[in-house]
SEKE-840953 format. One record per residue (C-alpha): residue number from 1; residue in one letter; x, y, z. Coordinates in nm, 4 decimals. Example, Ala and Ser with C-alpha at 12.3 -4.5 7.8 and 13.67 -1.06 7.14 Angstrom:
BEGIN
i_aa_u_v_w
1_a_1.2300_-0.4500_0.7800
2_s_1.3670_-0.1060_0.7140
//
This chain:
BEGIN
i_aa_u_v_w
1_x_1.2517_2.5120_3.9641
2_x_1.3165_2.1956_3.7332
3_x_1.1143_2.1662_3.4524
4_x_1.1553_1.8108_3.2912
5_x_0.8104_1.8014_3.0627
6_x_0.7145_2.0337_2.7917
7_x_0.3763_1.9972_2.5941
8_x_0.2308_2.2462_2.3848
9_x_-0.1069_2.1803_2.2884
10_x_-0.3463_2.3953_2.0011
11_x_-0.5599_2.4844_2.2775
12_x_-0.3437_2.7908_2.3319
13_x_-0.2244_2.6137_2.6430
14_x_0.0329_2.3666_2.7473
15_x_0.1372_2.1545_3.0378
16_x_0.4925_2.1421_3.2073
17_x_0.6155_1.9024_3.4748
18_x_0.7988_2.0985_3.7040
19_x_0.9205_2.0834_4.0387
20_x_0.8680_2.3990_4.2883
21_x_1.1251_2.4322_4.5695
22_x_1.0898_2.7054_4.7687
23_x_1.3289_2.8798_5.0435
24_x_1.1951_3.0818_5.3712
25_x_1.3128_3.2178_5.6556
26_x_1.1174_3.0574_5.9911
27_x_1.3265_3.1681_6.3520
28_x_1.1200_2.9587_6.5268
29_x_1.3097_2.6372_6.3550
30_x_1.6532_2.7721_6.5052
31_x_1.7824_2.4785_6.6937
32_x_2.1537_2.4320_6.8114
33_x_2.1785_2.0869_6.8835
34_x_2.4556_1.8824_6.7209
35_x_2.3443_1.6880_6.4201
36_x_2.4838_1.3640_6.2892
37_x_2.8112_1.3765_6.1145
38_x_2.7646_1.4963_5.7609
39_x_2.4431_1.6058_5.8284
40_x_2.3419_1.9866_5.7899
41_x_1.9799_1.9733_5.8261
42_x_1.6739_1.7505_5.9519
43_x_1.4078_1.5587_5.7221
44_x_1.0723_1.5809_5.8299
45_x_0.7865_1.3660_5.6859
46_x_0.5288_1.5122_5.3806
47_x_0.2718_1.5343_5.7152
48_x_0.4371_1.7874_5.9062
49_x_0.3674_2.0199_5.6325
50_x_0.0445_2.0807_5.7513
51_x_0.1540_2.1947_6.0986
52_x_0.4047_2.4864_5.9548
53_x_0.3431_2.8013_5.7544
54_x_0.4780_2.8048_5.4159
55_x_0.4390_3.0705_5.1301
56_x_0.0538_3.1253_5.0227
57_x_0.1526_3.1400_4.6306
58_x_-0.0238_3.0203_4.3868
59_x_0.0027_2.9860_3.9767
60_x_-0.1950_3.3336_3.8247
61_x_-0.2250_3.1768_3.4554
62_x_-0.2550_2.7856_3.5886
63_x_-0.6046_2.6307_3.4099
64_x_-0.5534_2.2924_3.5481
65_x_-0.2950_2.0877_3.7971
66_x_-0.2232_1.8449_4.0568
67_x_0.0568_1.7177_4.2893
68_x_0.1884_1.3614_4.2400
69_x_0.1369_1.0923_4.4877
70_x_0.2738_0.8113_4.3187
71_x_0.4035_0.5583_4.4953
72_x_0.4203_0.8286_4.7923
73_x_0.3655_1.2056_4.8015
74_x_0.6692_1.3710_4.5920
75_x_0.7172_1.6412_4.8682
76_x_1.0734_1.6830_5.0794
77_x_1.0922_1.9635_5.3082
78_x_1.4249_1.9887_5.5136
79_x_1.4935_2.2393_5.8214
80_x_1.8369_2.3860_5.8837
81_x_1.9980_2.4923_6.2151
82_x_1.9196_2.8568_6.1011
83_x_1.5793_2.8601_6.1094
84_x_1.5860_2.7939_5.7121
85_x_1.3222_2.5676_5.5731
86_x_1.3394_2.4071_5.2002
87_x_1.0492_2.3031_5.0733
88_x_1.0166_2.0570_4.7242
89_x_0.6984_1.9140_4.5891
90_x_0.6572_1.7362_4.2249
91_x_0.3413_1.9087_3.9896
92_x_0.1959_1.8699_3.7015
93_x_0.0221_2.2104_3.5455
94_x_-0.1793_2.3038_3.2269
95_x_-0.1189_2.6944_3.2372
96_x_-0.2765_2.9100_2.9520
97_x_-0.0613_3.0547_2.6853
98_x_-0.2010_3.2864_2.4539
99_x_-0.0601_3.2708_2.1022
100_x_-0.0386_3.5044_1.7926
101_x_-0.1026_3.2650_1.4843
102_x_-0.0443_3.5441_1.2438
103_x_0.3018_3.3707_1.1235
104_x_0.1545_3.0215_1.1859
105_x_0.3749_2.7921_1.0964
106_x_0.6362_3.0524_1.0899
107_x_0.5741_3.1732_1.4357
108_x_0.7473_3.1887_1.7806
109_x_0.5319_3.1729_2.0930
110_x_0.6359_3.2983_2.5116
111_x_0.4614_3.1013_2.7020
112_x_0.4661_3.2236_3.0672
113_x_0.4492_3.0674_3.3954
114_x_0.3362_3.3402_3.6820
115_x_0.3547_3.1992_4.0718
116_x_0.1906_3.4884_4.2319
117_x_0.1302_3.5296_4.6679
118_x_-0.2211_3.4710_4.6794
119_x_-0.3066_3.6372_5.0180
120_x_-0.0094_3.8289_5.1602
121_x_0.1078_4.1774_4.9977
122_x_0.4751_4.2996_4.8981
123_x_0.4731_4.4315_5.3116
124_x_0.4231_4.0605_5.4435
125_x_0.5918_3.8322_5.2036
126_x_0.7910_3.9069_4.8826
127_x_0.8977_3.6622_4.6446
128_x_1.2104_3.6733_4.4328
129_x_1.3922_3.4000_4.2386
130_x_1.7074_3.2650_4.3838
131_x_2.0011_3.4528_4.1706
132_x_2.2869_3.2036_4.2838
133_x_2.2656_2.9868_4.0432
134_x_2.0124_2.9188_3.7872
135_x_1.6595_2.9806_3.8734
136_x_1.5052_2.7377_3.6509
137_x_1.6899_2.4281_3.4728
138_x_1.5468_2.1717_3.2421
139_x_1.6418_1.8342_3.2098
140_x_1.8472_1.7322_2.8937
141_x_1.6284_1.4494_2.7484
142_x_1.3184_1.7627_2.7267
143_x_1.2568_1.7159_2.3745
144_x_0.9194_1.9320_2.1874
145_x_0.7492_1.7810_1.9121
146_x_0.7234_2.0542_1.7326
147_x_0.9205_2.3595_1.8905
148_x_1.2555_2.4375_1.9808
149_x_1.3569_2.5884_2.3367
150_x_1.4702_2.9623_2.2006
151_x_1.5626_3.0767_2.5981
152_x_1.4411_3.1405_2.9188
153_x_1.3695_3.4668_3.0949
154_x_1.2458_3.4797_3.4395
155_x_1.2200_3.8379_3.6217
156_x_1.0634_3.9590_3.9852
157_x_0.7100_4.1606_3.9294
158_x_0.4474_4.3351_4.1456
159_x_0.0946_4.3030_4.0410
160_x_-0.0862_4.5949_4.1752
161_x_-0.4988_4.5398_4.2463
162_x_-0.7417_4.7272_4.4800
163_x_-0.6498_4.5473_4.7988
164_x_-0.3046_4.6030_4.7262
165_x_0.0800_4.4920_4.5884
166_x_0.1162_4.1490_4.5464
167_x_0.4800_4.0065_4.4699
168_x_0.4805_3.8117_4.1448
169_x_0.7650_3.5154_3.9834
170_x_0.7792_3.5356_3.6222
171_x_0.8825_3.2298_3.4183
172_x_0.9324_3.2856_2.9847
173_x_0.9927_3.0091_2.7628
174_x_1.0519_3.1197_2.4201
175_x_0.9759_2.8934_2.2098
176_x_1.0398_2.8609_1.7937
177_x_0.8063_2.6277_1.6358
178_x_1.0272_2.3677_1.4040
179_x_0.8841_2.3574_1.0220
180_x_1.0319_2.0808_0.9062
181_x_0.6755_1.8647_0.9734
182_x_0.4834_2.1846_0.8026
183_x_0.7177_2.1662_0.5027
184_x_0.6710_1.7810_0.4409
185_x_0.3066_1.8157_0.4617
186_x_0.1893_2.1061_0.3573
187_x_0.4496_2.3716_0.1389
188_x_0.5991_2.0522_-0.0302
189_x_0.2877_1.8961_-0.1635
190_x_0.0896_2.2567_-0.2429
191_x_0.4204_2.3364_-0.4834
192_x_0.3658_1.9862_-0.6437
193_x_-0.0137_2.0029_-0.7260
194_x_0.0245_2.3984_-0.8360
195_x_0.3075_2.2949_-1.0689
196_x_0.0631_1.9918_-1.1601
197_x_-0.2313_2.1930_-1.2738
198_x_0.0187_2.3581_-1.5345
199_x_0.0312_2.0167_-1.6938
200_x_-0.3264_2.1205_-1.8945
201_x_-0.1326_2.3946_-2.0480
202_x_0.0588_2.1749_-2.2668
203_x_-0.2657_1.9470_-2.3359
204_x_-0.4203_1.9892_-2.6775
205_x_-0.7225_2.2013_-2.6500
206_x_-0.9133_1.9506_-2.7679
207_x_-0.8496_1.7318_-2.4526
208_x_-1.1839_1.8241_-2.2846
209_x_-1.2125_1.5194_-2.0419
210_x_-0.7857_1.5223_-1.9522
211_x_-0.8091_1.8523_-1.8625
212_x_-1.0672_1.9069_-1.7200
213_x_-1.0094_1.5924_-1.4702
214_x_-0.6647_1.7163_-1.4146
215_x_-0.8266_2.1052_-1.3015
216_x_-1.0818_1.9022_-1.0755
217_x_-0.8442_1.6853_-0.9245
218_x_-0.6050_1.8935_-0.8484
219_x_-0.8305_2.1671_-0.7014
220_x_-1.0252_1.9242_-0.4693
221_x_-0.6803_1.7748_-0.3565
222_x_-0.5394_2.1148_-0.2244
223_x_-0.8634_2.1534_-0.0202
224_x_-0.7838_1.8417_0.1776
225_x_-0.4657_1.9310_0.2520
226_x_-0.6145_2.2619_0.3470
227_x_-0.8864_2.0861_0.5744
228_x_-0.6305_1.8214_0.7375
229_x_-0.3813_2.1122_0.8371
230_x_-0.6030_2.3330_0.9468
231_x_-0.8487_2.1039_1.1498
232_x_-0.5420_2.1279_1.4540
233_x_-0.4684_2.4523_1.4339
234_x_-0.6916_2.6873_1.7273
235_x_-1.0063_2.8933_1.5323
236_x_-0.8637_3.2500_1.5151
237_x_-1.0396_3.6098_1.3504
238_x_-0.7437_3.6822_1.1252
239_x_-0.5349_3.5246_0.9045
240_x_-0.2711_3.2442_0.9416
241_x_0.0750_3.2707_0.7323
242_x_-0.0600_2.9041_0.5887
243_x_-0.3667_3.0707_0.5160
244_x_-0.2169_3.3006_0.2832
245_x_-0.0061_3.0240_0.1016
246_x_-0.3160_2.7910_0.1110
247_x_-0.5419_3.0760_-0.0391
248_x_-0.2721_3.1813_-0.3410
249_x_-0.1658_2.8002_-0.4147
250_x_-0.6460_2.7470_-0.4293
251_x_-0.5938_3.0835_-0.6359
252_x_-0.3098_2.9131_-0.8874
253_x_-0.5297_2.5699_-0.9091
254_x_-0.8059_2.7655_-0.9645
255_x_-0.6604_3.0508_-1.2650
256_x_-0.5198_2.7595_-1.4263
257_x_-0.8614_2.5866_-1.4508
258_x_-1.0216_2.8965_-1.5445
259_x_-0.7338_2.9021_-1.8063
260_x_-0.8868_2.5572_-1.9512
261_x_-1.2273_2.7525_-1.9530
262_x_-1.0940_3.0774_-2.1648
263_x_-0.9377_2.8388_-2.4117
264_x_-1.1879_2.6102_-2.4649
265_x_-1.4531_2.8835_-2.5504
266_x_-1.2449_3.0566_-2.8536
267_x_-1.1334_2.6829_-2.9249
268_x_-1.5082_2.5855_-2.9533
269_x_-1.5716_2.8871_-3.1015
270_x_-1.2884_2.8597_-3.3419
271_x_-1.3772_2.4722_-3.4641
272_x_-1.7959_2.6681_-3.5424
273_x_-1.6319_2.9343_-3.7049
274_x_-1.4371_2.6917_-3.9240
275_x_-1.6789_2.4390_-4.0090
276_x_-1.9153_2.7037_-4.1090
277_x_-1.6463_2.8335_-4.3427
278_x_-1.6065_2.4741_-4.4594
279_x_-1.9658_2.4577_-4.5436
280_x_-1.9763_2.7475_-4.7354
281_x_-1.6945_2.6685_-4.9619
282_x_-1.8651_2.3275_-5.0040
283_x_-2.1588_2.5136_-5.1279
284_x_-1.9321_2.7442_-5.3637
285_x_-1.7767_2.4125_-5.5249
286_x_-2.1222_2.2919_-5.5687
287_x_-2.1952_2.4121_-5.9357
288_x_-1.8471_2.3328_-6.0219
289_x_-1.9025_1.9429_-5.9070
290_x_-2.2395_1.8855_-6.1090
291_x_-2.0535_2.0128_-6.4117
292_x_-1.7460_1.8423_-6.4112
293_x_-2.0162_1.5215_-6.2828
294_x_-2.2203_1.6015_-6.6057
295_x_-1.9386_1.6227_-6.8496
296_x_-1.7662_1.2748_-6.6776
297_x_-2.1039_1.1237_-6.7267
298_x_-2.1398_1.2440_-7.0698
299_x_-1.8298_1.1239_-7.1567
300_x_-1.8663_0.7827_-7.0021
301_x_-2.1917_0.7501_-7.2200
302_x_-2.0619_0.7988_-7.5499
303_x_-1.7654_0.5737_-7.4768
304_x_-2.0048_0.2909_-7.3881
305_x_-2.1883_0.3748_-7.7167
306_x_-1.9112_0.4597_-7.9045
307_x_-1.5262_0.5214_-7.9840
308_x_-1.3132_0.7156_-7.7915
309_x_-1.2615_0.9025_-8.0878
310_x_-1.5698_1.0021_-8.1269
311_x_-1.5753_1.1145_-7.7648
312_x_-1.2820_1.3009_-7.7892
313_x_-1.4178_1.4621_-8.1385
314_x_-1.7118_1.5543_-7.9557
315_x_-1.5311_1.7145_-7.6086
316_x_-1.3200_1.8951_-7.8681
317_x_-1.5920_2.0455_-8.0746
318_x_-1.7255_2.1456_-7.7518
319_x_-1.4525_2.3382_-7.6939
320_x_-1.4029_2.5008_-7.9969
321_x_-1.7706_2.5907_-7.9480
322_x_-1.6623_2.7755_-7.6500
323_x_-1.9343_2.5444_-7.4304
324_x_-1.6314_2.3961_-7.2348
325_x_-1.4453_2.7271_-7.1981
326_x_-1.5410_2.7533_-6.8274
327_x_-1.3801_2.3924_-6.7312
328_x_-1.0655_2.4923_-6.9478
329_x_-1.0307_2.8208_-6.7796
330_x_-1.1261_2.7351_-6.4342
331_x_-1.0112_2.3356_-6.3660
332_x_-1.2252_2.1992_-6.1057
333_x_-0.9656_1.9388_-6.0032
334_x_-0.7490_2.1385_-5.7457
335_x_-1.0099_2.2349_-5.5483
336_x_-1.2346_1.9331_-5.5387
337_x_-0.9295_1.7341_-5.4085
338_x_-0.8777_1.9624_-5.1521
339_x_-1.1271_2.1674_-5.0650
340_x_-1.0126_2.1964_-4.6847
341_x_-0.7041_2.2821_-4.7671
342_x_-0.8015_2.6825_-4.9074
343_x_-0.9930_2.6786_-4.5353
344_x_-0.7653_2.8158_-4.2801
345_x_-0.7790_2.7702_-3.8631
346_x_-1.0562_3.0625_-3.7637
347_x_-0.8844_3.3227_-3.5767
348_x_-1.0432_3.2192_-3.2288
349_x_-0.8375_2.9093_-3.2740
350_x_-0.5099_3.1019_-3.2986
351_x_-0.5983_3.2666_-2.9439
352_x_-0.6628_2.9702_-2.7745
353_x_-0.2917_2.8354_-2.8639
354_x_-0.1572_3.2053_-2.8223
355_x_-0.3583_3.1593_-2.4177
356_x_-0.2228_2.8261_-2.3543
357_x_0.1601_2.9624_-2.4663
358_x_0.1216_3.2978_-2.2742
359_x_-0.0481_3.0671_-1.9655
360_x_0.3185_2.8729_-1.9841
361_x_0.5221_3.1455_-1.9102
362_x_0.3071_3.3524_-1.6666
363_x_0.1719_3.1046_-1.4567
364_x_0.4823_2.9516_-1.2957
365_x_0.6199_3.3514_-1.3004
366_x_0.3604_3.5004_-1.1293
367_x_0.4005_3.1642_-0.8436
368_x_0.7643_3.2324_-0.8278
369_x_0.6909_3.6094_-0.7331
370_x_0.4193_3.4886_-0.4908
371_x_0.6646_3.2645_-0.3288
372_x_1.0214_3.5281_-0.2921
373_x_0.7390_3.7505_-0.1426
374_x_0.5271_3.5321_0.1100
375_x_0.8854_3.3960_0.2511
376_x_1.0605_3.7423_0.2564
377_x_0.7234_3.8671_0.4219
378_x_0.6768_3.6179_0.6504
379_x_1.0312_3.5213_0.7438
380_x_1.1901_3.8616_0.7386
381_x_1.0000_4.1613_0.7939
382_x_0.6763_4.0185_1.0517
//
C-alpha cells in the first residue's frame, strides 16, 4: 500500500490517498508460453477485471470513497506465468477515526485503516500483509498541517461474528499533533492578557473608569479567543486540556477584576469614613472660628476708630481680665490652617492599598503554580 495524502479533519475522521495492490494466487492463469524478452508477466486492460475473481475485501471503518478515473481508470493488473495475479487501483477514502480530546492540543491520535473480506471466511480466503518488504510506504513530500507521522503499525486480525471468522488487515498511523500553531494563538496570547489584567493592581484606587475598562476588556478578549479556538475543535462530554487553561486564565481575568471590586468598596468606604471625620472636626473648630472672627473684627473696629494703642490697651486689659485666657491658652491658628492635616486616611483606606500590594504578589504566584502544574499534568503524567 502507498499512501501519498494525509488529511485529518475535526470531524473525528480523515481522508488518505492510497493505493491498494493486492497479490493472489489464480492456477487457472498458469501459462508456459515464452514471453517477450525482458518481460515476466502480461498487462491486461482495467476491463478484464470484471471477467476474473479477485479478493471480496472491503474497508470496515471507510465512511466515504471512490476510485479515480482521471484521465483513465488508475487500475493495472498484471498476470505472471505462475498463475500469480497483481492487482493496483488508485482511491481516495474518508475512514472514521475516533479521537480522545482529553489532552487536546497536547494529544496524540491512531487513526486506523481496517480492509476486512467482506464475504469469504478465514477457510476460503485469508488476508495477510506482504512481510518482504514494507507493507505500507508513504511518499516523502506527505506533509500534515498540524500532526507529525509518530509510526506505523500494521498487524494480521480475525474478526469473529455469528456467520463466522473473517480475516482482517490492520493499518495504524500514530500521529502527534504539532503545537506550535496552538501556542501562537492561543497559550501565547492567554499569558499576555492574564499578565495584562494585573496592570489594575498598580492603578490608583481611585482610577474607577481605567480599571475598570482594563477588567472588561481584558475579560471579553479571552472569551474570543476561547470562542475562535474552540469553534474547530469536535463537541465532546468532557473536558479538553485547552479547556482547563482557558477556564483558569477566565478564572485569573476574572479574580483580578473582582480584586478591583474588593478594593474599591473599603476605598469608597474609606474616602465616607474620612470625610465624615472631616466634617466633624470642622464642626469642633466651629466655636473656635467665630471667636477668633469676633476678636479680629473687634480689633479691626477700634483701629478704624482709633489708635492702635488703644487697641492694643484694650486686647491687653482683656487679658489681664482673664476674658482672652482661652485664645492665649488654646491658639486657634494651627488648627484653622490645617484642619485636614490632624484627619488621618480611615482604616478601610489602608486595606484597600494593603489588597492591591498582597494582589501583586499572589496573583502572578498562584498563575505560575497553575502553569508548572497544567504542563507537568498534561505533558507528563496523562
Amino acid at each position: 500500500m502507498n499512501v501519498s495524502f494525509v488529511c485529518l479533519q475535526y470531524t473525528q475522521e480523515y481522508t488518505i490517498n492510497i493505493r491498494l495492490r493486492q497479490w493472489w494466487m489464480d492456477v487457472r492463469f498458469r501459462y508456459n508460453d515464452h514471453l517477450p524478452r525482458n518481460r515476466t508477466f502480461i498487462a491486461v486492460p482495467p476491463h478484464f477485471l470484471k471477467k476474473i475473481w479477485r479478493p471480496s475485501v472491503y474497508f470496515a471503518n471507510e465512511n466515504d470513497g471512490h476510485a479515480h478515473n482521471l484521465t483513465s481508470a488508475n487500475v493495472i493488473i498484471k498476470v505472471y506465468p505462475d498463475g500469480k495475479v497483481w492487482y493496483s487501483v488508485r482511491l481516495t477514502l474518508t475512514l472514521s477515526c475516533p479521537m480522545w480530546l482529553g489532552k487536546y492540543p497536547l494529544d496524540n491520535q491512531t487513526c486506523p485503516l481496517e480492509l476486512q473480506s467482506f464475504g469469504l471466511t478465514t477457510e476460503e480466503q485469508l488476508l495477510y500483509w506482504v512481510t518482504e518488504e514494507d507493507p505500507v510506504r508513504f511518499r516523502h513530500e506527505v506533509n500534515l498541517p498540524q500532526f507529525h507521522l509518530d509510526g506505523i503499525h500494521t498487524h494480521n486480525a480475525v474478526m469473529t461474528n455469528m456467520i463466522g471468522n473473517f480475516s482482517n488487515l490492520v493499518l495504524k498511523l500514530s500521529l502527534r499533533r504539532e503545537l506550535g500553531y496552538h501556542i501562537i494563538q492561543s497559550y501565547i496570547p492567554m499569558i499576555i492578557l492574564v499578565m495584562g489584567s494585573w496592570v489594575s493592581f498598580w492603578l490608583d484606587a481611585d482610577a474607577i473608569v481605567g480599571r475598570t475598562f482594563l477588567g472588561v476588556m481584558t475579560l471579553l478578549t479571552v472569551n474570543t479567543i476561547i470562542a475562535t479556538v474552540g469553534k474547530d475543535v469536535p463537541i465532546v462530554s468532557y473536558a479538553k486540556a485547552i479547556d482547563i487553561w482557558a477556564g483558569g486564565c477566565v478564572t485569573f481575568v476574572f479574580g483580578a477584576f473582582l480584586e478591583y471590586a474588593a478594593v474599591s468598596y473599603y476605598n469608597t468606604r474609606g474616602n465616607s469614613e474620612t470625610r465624615k471625620a472631616r466634617v466633624k472636626k470642622e464642626d469642633a473648630l466651629l466655636p473656635f472660628k467665630l471667636m477668633e472672627s469676633s476678636r479680629r473684627a473687634t480689633m479691626r473696629a477700634r483701629a478704624a476708630s482709633g489708635s492702635d494703642e488703644d487697641a492694643e490697651a484694650h486686647a491687653h486689659d482683656r487679658a489681664s481680665n482673664g476674658t482672652g485666657s482661652v485664645l492665649q491658652r488654646r491658639p486657634a491658628q494651627p488648627i484653622m490652617r490645617k484642619p485636614d492635616a490632624e484627619v488621618p486616611r480611615h482604616k478601610h483606606c489602608i486595606q484597600a492599598k494593603r489588597i492591591d500590594l498582597i494582589s501583586r504578589v499572589l496573583f502572578p504566584t498562584l498563575f505560575g503554580m497553575f502553569n508548572v502544574g497544567y504542563w507537568i499534568v498534561y505533558i507528563l503524567i496523562l
